[in-house]
C-alpha positions in Angstrom: 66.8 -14.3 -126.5 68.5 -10.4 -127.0 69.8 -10.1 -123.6 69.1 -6.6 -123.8 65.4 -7.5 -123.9 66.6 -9.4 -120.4 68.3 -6.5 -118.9 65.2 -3.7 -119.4 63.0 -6.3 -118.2 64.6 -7.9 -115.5 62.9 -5.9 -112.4 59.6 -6.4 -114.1 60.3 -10.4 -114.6 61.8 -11.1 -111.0 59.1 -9.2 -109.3 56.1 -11.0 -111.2 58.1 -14.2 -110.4 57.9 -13.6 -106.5 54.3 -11.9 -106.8 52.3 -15.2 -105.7 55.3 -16.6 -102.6 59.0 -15.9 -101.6 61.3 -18.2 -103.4 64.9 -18.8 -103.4 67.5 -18.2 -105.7 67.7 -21.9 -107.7 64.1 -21.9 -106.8 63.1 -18.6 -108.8 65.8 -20.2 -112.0 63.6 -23.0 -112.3 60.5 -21.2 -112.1 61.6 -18.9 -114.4 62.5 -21.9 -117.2 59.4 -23.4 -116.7 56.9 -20.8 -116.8 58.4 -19.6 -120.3 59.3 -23.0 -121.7 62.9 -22.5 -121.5 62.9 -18.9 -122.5 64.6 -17.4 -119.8 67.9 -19.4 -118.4 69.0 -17.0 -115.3 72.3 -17.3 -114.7 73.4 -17.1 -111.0 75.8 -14.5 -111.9 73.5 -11.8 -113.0 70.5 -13.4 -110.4 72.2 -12.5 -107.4 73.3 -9.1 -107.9 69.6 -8.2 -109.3 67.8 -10.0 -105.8 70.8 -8.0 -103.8 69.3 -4.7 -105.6 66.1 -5.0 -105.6 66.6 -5.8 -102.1 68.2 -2.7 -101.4 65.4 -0.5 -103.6 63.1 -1.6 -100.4 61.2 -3.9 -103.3 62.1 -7.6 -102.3 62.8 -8.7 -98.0 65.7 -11.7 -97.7 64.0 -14.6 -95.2 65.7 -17.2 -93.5 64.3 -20.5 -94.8 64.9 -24.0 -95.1 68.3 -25.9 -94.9 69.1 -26.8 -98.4 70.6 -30.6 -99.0 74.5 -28.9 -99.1 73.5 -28.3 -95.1 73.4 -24.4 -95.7 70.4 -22.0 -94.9 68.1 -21.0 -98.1 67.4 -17.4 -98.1 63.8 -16.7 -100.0 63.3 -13.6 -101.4 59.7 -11.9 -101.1 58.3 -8.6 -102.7 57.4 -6.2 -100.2 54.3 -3.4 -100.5 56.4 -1.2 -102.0 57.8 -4.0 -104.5 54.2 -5.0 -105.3 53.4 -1.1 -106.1 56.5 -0.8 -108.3 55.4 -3.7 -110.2 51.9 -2.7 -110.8 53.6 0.5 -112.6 56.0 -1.8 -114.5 53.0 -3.9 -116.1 51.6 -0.8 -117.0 54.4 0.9 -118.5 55.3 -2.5 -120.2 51.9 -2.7 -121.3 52.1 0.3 -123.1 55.4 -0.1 -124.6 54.3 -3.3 -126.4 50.9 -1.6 -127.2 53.3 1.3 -129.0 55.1 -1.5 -130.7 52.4 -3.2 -132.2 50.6 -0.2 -133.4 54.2 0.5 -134.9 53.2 -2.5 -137.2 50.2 -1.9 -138.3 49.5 -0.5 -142.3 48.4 2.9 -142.3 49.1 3.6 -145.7 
């Protein structure tokens, strides 16, 4: 996968990924693997910094949660009314984008 393709759509991708419950981090990795067959591999690295932002934007809210098995605390991450607004524009704008793109394709010659 172009990571750039990653990058533009990360917002859009985390946010649809915490739509239905909050998750935590390793939670929303495997999530994210499963849902696209292996498609997306989040590294923790990048994950991290992009919950800690999104966070900040007002779009996700950090819970307390379970005790994970290494004894600490999970935080879950869970999308907020704003979050849940901001995403509703993203699948639109996204929608349109790949509309544009495949009318790019078409013959009109």
């Amino acid at each position: 996968m172009n990571p750039d393709l990653l990058r533009g759509n990360l917002d859009l991708i985390l946010l649809t990924l915490l739509e239905p419950r909050p998750l935590y981090g390793f939670a929303i990795i495997q999530t994210a693997r499963e849902r696209t067959q292996g498609y997306f591999e989040f590294k923790e690295g990048s994950l991290y910094p992009a919950l800690h932002r999104l966070e900040a934007e007002g779009l996700l809210a950090a819970q307390p949660g379970e005790v994970g098995r290494n004894g600490k605390p999970r935080k879950y991450y869970a999308i907020t009314d704003r979050g849940r607004q901001v995403l509703e524009a993203k699948r639109q704008e996204f929608s349109a984008f790949t509309g544009a793109v495949a009318r790019l394709g078409r013959s009109g010659a």
